[in-house]
C-alpha positions as CSV (number, residue, x, y, z in Angstrom):
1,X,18.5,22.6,-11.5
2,X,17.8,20.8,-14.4
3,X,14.7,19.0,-13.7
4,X,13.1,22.2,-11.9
5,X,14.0,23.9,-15.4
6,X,12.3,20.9,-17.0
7,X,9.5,21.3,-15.1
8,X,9.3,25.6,-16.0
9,X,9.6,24.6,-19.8
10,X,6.6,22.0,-18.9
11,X,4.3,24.3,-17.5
12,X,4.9,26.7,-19.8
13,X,3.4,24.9,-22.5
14,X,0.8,23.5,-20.2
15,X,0.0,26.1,-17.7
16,X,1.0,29.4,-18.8
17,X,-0.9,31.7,-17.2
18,X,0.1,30.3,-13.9
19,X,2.5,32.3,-11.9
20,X,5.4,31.1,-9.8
21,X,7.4,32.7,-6.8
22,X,10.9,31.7,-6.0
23,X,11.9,31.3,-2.9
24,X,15.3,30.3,-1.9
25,X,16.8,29.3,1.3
26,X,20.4,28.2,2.9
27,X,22.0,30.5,5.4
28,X,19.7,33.1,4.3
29,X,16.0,33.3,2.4
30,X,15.4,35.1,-0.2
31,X,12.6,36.0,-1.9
32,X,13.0,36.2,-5.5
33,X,9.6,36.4,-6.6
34,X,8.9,36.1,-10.4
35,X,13.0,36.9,-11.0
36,X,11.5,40.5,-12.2
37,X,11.9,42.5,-9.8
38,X,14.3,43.1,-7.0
39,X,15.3,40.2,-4.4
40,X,14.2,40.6,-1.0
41,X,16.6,39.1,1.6
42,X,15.3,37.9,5.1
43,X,17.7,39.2,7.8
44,X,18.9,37.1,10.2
45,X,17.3,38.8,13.3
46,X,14.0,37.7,11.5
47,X,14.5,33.9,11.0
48,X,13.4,33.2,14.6
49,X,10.1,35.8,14.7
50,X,7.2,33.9,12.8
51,X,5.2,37.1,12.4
52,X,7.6,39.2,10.8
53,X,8.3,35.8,8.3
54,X,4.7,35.6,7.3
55,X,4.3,39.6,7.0
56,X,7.0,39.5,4.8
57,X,5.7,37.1,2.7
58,X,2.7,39.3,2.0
59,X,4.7,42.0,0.9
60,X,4.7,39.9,-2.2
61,X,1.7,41.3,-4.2
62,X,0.4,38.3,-6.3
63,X,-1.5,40.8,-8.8
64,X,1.9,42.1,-9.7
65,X,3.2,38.6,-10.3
66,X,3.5,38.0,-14.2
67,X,2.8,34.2,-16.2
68,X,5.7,31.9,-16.3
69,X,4.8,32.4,-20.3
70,X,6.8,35.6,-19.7
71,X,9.0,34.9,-16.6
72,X,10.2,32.1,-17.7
73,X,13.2,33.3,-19.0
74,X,14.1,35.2,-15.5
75,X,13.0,32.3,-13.8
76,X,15.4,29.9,-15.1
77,X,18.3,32.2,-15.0
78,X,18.2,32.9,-11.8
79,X,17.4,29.1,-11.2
80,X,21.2,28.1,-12.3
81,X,23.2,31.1,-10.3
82,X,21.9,29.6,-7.7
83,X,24.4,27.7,-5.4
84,X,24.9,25.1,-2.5
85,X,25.6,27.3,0.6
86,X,25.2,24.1,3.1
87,X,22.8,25.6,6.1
88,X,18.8,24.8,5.9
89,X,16.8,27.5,6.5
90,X,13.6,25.7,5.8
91,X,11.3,26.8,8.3
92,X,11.5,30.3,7.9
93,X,11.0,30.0,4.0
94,X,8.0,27.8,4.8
95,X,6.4,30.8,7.2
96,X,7.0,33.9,4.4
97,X,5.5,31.2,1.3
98,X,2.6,30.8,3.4
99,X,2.3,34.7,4.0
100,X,2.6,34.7,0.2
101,X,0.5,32.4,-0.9
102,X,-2.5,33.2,2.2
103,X,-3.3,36.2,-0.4
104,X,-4.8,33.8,-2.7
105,X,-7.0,31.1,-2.9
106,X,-6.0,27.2,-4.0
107,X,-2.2,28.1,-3.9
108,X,0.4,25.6,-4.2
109,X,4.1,25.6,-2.3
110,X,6.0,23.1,-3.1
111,X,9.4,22.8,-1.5
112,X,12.7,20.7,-2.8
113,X,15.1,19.6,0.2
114,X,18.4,17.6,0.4
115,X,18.6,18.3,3.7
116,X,16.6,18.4,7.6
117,X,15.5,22.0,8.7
118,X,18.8,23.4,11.0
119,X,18.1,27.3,11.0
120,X,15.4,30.0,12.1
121,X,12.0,28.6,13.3
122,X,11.0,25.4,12.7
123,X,14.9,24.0,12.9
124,X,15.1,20.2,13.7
125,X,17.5,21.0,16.8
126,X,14.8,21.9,19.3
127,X,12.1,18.6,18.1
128,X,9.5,20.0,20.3
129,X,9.0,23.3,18.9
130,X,9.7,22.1,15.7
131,X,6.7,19.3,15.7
132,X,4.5,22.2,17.1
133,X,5.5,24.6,14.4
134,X,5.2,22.5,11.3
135,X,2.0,21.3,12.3
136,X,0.9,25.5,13.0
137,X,2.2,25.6,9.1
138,X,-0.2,22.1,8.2
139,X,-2.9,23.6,9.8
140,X,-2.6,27.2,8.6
141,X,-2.6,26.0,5.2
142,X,-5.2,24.4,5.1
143,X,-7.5,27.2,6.7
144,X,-6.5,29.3,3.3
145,X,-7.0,26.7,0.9
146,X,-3.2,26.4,0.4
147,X,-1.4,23.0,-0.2
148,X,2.2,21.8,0.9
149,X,4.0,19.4,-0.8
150,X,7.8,18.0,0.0
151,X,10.0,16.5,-2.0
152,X,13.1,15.3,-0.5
153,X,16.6,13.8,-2.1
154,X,16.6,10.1,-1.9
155,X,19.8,9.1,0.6
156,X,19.3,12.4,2.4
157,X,17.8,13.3,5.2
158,X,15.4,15.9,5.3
159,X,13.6,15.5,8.2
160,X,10.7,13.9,6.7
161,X,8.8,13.6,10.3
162,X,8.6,16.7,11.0
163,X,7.8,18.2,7.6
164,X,5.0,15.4,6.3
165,X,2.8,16.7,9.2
166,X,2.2,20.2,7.2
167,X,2.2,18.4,3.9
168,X,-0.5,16.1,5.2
169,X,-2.9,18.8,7.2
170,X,-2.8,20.6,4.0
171,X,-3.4,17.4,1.7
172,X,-0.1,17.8,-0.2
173,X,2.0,14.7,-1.3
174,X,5.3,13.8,0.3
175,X,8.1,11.9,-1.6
176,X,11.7,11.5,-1.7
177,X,12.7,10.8,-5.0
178,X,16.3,10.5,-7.5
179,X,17.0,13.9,-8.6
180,X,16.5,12.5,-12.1
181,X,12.5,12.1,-11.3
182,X,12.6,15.2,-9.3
183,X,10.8,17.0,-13.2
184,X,7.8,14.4,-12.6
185,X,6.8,14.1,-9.4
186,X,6.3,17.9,-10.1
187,X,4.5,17.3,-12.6
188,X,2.0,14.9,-10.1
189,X,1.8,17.5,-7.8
190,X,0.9,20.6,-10.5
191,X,-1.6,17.9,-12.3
192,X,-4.2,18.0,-9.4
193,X,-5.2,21.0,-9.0
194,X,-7.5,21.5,-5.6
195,X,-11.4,21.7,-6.4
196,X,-13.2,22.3,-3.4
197,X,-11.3,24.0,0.4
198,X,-12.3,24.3,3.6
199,X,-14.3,21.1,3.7
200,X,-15.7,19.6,6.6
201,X,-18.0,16.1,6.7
202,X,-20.1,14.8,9.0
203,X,-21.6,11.3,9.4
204,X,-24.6,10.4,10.9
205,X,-25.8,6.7,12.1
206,X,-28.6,5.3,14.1
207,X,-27.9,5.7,18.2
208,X,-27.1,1.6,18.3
209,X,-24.4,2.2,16.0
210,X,-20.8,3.5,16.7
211,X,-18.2,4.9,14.5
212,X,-14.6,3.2,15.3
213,X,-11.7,4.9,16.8
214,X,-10.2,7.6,15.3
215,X,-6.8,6.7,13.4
216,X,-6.4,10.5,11.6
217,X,-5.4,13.5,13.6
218,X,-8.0,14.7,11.2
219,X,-11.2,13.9,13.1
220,X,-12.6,16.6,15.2
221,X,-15.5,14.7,16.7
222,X,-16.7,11.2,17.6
223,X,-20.1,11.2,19.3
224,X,-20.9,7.6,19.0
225,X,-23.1,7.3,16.3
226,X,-22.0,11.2,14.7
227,X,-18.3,11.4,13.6
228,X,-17.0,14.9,12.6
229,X,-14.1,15.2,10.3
230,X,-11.9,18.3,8.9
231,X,-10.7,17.4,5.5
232,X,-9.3,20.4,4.6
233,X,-8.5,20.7,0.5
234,X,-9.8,18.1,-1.8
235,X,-8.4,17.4,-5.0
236,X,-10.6,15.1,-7.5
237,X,-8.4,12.1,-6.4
238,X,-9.6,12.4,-2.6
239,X,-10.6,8.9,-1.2
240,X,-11.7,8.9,2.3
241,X,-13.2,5.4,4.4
242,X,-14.8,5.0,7.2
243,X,-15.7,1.8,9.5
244,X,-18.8,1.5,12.1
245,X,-20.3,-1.5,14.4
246,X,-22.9,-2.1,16.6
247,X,-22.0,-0.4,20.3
248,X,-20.7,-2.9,23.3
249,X,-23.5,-5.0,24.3
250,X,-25.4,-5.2,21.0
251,X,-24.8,-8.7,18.8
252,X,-27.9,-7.9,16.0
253,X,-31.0,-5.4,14.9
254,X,-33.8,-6.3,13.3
255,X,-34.0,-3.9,10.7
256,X,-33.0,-5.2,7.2
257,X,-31.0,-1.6,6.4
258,X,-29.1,1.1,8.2
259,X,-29.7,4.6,7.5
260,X,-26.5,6.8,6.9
261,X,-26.6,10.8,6.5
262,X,-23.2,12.6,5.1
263,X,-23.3,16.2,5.3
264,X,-20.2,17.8,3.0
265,X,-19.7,21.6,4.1
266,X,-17.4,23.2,1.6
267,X,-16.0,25.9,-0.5
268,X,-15.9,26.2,-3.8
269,X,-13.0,27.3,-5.8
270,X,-15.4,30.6,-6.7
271,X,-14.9,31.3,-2.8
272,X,-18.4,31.0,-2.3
273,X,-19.6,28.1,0.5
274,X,-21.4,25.6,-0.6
275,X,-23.2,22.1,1.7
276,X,-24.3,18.9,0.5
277,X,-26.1,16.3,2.3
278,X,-26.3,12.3,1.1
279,X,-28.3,9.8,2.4
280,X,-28.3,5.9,1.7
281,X,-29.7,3.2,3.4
282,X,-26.7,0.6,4.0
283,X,-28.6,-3.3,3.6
284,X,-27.7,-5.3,6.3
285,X,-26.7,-9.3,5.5
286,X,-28.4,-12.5,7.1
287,X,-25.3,-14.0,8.1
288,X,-21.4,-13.8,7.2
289,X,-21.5,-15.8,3.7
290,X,-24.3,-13.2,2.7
291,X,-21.8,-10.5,3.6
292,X,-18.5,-12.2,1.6
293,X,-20.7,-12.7,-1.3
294,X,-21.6,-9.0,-2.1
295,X,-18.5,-7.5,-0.3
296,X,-16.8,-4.9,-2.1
297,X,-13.2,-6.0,-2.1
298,X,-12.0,-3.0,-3.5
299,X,-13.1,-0.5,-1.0
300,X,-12.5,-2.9,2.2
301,X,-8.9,-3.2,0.6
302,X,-8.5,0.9,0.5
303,X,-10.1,1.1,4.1
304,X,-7.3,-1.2,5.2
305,X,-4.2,0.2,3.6
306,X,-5.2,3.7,5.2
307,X,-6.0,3.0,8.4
308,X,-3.0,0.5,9.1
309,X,-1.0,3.1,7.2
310,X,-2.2,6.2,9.5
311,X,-1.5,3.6,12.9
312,X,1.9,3.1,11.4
313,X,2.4,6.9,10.9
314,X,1.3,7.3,14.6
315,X,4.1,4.5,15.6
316,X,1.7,2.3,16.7
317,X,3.5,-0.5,14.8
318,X,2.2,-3.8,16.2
319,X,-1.5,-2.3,15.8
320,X,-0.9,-1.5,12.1
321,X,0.3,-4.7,10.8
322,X,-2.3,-6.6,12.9
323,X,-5.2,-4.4,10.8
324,X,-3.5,-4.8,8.0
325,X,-3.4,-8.8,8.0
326,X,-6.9,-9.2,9.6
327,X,-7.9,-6.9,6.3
328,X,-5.8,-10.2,4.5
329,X,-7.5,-12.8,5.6
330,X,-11.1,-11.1,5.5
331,X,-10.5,-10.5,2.1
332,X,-8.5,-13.8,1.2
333,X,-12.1,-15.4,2.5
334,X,-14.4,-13.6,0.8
335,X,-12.9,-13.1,-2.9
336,X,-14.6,-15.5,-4.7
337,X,-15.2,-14.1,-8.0
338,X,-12.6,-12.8,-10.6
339,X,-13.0,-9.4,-9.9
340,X,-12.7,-10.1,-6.5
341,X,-10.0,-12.3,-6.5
342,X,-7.9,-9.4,-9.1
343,X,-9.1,-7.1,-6.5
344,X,-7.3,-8.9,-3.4
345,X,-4.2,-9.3,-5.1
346,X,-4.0,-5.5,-5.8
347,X,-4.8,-5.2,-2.0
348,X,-1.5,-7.9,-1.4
349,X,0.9,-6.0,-3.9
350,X,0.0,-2.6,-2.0
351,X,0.7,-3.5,1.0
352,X,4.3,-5.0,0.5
353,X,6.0,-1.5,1.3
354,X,4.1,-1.1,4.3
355,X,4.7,-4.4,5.9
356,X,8.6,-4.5,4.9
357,X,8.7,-1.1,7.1
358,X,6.2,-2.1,9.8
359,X,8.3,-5.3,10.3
360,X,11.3,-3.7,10.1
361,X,10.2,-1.1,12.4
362,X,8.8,-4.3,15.3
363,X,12.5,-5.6,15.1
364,X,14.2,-2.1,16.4
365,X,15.3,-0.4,13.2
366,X,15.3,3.8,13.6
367,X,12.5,5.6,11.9
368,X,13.7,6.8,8.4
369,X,12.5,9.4,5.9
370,X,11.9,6.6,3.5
371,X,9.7,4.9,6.6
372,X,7.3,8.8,6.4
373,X,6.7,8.9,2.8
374,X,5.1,5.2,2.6
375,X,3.1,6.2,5.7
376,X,1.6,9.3,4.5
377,X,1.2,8.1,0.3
378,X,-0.5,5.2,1.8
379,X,-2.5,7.2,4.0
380,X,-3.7,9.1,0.9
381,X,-4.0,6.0,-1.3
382,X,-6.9,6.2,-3.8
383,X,-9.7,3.4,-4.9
384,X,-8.1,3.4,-8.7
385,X,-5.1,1.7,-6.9
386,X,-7.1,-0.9,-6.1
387,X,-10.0,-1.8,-8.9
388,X,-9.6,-4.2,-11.9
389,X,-11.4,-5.2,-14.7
390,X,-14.1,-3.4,-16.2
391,X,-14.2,-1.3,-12.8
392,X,-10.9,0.0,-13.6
393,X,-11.5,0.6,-17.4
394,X,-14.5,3.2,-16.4
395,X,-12.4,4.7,-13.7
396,X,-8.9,5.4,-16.0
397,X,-11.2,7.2,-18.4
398,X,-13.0,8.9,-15.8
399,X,-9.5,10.0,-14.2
400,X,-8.2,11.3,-17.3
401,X,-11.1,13.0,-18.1
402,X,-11.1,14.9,-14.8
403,X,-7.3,15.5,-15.2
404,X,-8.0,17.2,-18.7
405,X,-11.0,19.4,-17.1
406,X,-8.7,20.4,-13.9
407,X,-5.9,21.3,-16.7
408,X,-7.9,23.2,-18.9
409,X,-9.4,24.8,-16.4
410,X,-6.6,26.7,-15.3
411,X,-5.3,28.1,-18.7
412,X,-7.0,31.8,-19.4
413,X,-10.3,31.5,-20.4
414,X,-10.0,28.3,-23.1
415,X,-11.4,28.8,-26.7
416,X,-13.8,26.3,-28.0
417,X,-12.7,24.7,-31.4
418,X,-14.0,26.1,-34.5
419,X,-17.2,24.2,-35.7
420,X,-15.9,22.5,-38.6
421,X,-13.2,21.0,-36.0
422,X,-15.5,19.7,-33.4
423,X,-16.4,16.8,-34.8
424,X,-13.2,15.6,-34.9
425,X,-12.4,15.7,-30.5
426,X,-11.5,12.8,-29.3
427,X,-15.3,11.8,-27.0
428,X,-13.1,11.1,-23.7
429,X,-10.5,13.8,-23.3
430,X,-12.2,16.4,-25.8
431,X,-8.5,18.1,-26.2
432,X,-7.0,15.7,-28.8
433,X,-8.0,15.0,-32.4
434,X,-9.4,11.7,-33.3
435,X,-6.4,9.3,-34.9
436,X,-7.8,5.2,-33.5
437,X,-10.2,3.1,-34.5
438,X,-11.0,-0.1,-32.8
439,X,-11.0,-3.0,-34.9
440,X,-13.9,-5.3,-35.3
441,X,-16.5,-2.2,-34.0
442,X,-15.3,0.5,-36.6
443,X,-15.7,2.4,-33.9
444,X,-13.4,6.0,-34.6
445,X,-14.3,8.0,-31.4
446,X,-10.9,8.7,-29.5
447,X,-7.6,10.2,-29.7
448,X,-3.9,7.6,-29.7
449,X,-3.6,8.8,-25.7
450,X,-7.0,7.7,-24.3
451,X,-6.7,4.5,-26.8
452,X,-3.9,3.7,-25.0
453,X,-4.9,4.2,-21.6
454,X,-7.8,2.0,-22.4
455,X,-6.1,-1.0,-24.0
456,X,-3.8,-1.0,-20.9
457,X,-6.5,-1.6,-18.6
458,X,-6.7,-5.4,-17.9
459,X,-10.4,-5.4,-19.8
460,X,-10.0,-3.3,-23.0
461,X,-13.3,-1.8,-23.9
462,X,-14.2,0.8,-26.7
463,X,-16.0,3.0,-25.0
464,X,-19.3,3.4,-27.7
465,X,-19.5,-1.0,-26.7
């Protein structure tokens, strides 16, 4: 109780025009809205009917929810009557916050267990159903520009498997985490804000080329040298990789490049659709030593993390953590340089979790909640992760940038500083004042945050030199 209140005192000050609906559940679900107004109370006969769930959730009119600025008080009252009543009634509070938040675009739920789904719809009981239902939730979500994110009680089980599918359709984070970080992983989630929904790619090769199997229940079509995927929501941190060869029974080409389309079908956060089309044409290498020299260790690092991580998620073990050595040695071959070499031993330290589980996993041990979060946060694992030296300087200051945007986009219409104080915005973040100046340059540009951000990156740069 005292983190989520935390976390209302935090967005207050960061996000207050935002505006937050309570939804409880034990035995029963309630929906307490913005704590304003009466409590609606689910009845019992209704925890089984999906329909009457989601209708109920649209009962909720969002235009007559106020600002956490001014609920806040409400909010965290109600937050600490609140008590323990032992029965889960997950599923069914899942179905009416969808029903709520399909009434507006780029909505967030994000949903605190210490404990597996055991009542109404979507209970753990009946593992079938459930699987079927929580992906209907993943996939419904995603179709209204909605994320899910789950954050489970370390050394509880909260049926992890079953929920990370809806978190995952919908591109929302899964963790379990020490009720004592429960306040920032919050925080993560609120901080990326969705830019773009309904997004849908589509890659196009040469016929002699072939994409390689699909690894994500995500892909939607692979026509040899055409792969179709449904992505869903973005947020500015999306990575996505991709791997293609030459088809069975073709060894080289005699062209020196390869011609790749991507065509990114989208909607903007305005509601308005929008389609972009990239091309590139990919050079081809004379032999393998050509190839090592240029390769980007970085990206074939993040290609192999996800796609062992999204076998692994798909219990195809033995699979996983044969990708995910063969990715090793590639890279162990080919880093050379040292950028490359700092780039492989990023790929080595990320994929420690993942091969304690996937061995653990080959030698008999049961399927934990702790095994689903690595699966699906390494699933979703981004480039930055993986980058170092001056590579990683640009991209920290690029990231921070974007995260100041996403925040400031969301407060109500943002005032520009008076004249006399614009010369005085930090040049990266443009929200703080200017307070650093790098020795030896002179140069005075940025705030104390963004200094710091850049003199922890391994190859400190002012940004002006």
């Amino acid at each position: 109780k005292a983190a989520v209140s935390m976390q209302i005192e935090e967005m207050v000050k960061s996000h207050p025009q935002q505006r937050v609906v309570l939804i409880t559940f034990s035995r029963n679900v309630i929906i307490h809205g913005d704590c304003t107004t009466k409590m609606i109370e689910i009845t019992k006969s209704e925890m089984n009917d999906f329909d009457k769930l989601f209708e109920n959730g649209k009962t909720i009119d969002p235009n007559t929810i106020i600002p956490i600025r001014s609920s806040k008080d409400e909010l965290e009252k109600r937050l600490f009557e609140l008590e323990n009543e032992g029965a889960t009634a997950l599923g069914p509070a899942l179905a009416v916050a969808i029903g709520c938040a399909s009434q507006r675009e780029r909505a967030e739920i994000i949903i605190c267990s210490d404990g597996a789904p055991n009542l109404g719809v979507g209970s753990s009981d009946k593992e079938d159903s459930a699987a079927a239902f929580y992906s209907k939730m993943g996939n419904l979500a995603r179709d209204n520009g909605t994320t899910i994110s789950i954050i489970g009680i370390e050394g509880e089980k909260c049926g992890m498997s079953l929920l990370g599918v809806c978190a995952e359709l919908s591109n929302g984070t899964v963790n379990m985490v020490n009720p004592l970080e429960l306040q920032r992983q919050m925080r993560q989630i609120i901080d990326k804000p969705i830019i773009a929904t309904n997004v849908k790619l589509e890659l196009r090769l040469p016929m002699q080329f072939e994409w390689k199997a699909p690894t994500n229940t995500d892909e939607i079509g692979n026509k040899g040298a055409t792969l179709s995927r449904n992505v869903g929501n973005v947020t500015a941190d999306t990575d996505l990789t991709f791997a293609f060869g030459l088809k069975p029974g073709l060894k080289t080409i005699s062209s020196k490049t390869v011609p790749l389309q991507i065509s990114i079908h989208f909607r903007k956060t305005d509601g308005t659709q929008g389609i972009r089309v990239l091309s590139q044409a990919l050079k081809v290498a004379a032999n393998r030593d050509e190839a090592q020299k240029d390769c980007n260790v970085s990206v074939i690092g993040l290609y192999g993390v996800q796609t062992s991580a999204a076998m692994a998620h798909a219990s195809q073990y033995g699979p996983a953590r044969q990708q995910l050595l063969s990715i090793q040695r590639l890279l162990q071959n080919a880093a050379k340089s040292d950028l490359q070499q700092e780039e492989y031993m990023a790929y080595v330290s990320e994929c420690e979790d993942l091969d304690t589980c996937l061995q653990n996993l080959l030698k008999g041990a049961a399927r934990m909640d702790q095994h689903e979060k690595t699966f699906i946060k390494l699933k979703n694992i981004t480039l930055d992760r993986f980058l170092a030296g001056s590579k990683k300087n640009v991209a920290s200051r690029k990231n921070h940038t974007k995260a100041t945007e996403a925040a400031t986009k969301t407060q109500n219409q943002p005032t520009e500083p008076p004249k006399e104080n614009r010369d005085n915005i930090c040049k990266i973040c443009f929200v703080g004042e200017i307070d650093t100046v790098f020795i030896e340059c002179a140069h005075r540009v940025v705030c104390r945050d963004c200094s710091n951000n850049l003199m922890a990156a391994p190859d400190p740069t002012c940004p002006i030199c």
